[in-house]
C-alpha positions, 0 to 999 in steps of 0.5 A, spaced: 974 149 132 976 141 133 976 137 129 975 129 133 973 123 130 967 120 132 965 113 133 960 112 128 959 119 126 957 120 118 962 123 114 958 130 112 964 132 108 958 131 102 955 138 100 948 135 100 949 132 106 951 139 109 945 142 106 940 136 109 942 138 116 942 145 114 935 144 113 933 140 119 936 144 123 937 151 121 932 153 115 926 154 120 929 160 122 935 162 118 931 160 111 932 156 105 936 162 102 939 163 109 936 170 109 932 170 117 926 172 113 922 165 116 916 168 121 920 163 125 926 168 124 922 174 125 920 172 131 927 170 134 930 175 130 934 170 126 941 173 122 942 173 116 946 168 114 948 170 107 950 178 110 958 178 106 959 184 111 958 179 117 960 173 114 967 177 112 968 178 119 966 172 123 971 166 124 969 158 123 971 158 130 966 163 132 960 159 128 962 152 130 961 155 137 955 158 135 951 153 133 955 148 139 953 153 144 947 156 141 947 164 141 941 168 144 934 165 142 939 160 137 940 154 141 945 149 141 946 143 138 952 139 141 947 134 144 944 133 137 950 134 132 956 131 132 962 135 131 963 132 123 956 135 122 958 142 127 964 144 121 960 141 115 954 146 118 960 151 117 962 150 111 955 150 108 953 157 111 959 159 108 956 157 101 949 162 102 954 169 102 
């Protein structure tokens, strides 16, 4: 994961700030709970955020390319998100296990 510093960026180390941007961008379809239970989820077969198992094996790197490349039906948001706000998603995804 790459951690460069954006000009203007928000900071989003903030816990709450990390959860807004979960629920803007990611809740629809993952859920509030991060459990993919959404009819959005069902649709787009959305993972379960809070699966330890998987959570155990996949690494930040993999998740912040997740989310900055898209995976499957997921899209990206690297034109959307900077990359302050792409490590802070992480870090907070962390927190739904």
């Amino acid at each position: 994961m790459t951690m460069l510093a954006t000009s203007g960026a928000a900071n989003y180390s903030n816990p709450r700030s990390a959860g807004d941007l979960y629920k803007k961008y990611c809740a629809s379809c993952h859920g509030k709970d991060g459990r993919g239970k959404t009819f959005k989820g069902k649709l787009t077969r959305a993972r379960d955020l809070t699966d330890r198992a998987w959570q155990g094996d996949t690494s930040d790197e993999r998740f912040f390319n997740s989310i900055m490349n898209g995976k499957n039906k997921m899209p990206g948001f690297k034109k959307k998100l900077s990359e302050s706000e792409m490590d802070a998603l992480v870090s907070y995804v962390r927190t739904l296990k």
